[in-house]
N, C-alpha and C positions, 0 to 999 in steps of 0.2 A: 504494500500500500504506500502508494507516494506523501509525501508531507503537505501538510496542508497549507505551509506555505513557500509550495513550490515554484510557485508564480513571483513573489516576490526578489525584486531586485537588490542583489548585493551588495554592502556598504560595500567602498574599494579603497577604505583605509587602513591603514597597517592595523594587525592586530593589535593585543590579544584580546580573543572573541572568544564566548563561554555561552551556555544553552545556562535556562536561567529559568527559576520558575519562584512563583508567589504566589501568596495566600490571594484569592478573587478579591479585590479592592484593596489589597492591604498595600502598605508603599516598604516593607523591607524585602528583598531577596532572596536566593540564595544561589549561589554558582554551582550550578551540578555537574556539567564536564565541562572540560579545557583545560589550559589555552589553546584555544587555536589560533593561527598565523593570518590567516582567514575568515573574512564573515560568511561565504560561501559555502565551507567547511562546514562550520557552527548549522548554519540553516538546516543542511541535510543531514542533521544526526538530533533536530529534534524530537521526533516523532518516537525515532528507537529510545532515545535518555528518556523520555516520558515513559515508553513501555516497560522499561524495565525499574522506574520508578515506583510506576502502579503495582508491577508483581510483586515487590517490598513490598508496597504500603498502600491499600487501595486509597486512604486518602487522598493520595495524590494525583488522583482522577479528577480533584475541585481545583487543583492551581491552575494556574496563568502561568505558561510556560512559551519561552521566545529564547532570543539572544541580546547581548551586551558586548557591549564594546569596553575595555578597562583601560586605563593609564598604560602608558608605554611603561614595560617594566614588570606588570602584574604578573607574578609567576606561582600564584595561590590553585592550588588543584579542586578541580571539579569534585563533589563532594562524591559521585558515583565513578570516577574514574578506575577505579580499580575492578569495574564490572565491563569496561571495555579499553582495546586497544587506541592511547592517546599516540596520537602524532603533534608533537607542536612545531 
């Protein structure tokens, strides 16, 4: 199944870019994979970090999951990274 925002266009600034999910209205985060080098990268591995999110914690069927763009320099690991191969 493709992502759902597969249509959407790529930031084309440097990274590091992280797939990102929050509580439905809430304004804190949290960075689940990355860094990516890439916001290209990031877009297409939301859908999977969501899935395997939800098998954890079905909670996690109610957040708001996208991507983020961080400070030149962010080198903080995706909180789910250890449940898939990172390339940064």
């Amino acid at each position: 199944m493709e992502n759902w925002n597969a249509g959407q266009a790529p930031d084309t600034k440097p990274g590091p870019y992280y797939v990102t999910a929050q509580k439905a209205g809430g304004t804190a985060y949290w960075l689940m994979r990355g860094p990516f080098t890439g916001h290209a990268e990031a877009l297409g591995v939301v859908r999977e970090t969501m899935n395997k999110a939800c098998e954890l914690d079905a909670r996690a069927h109610w957040m708001e999951w996208g991507t983020a763009r961080m400070k030149d320099g962010s080198t903080e690991a995706g909180k789910l990274n250890s449940y898939f191969e990172v390339k940064s």
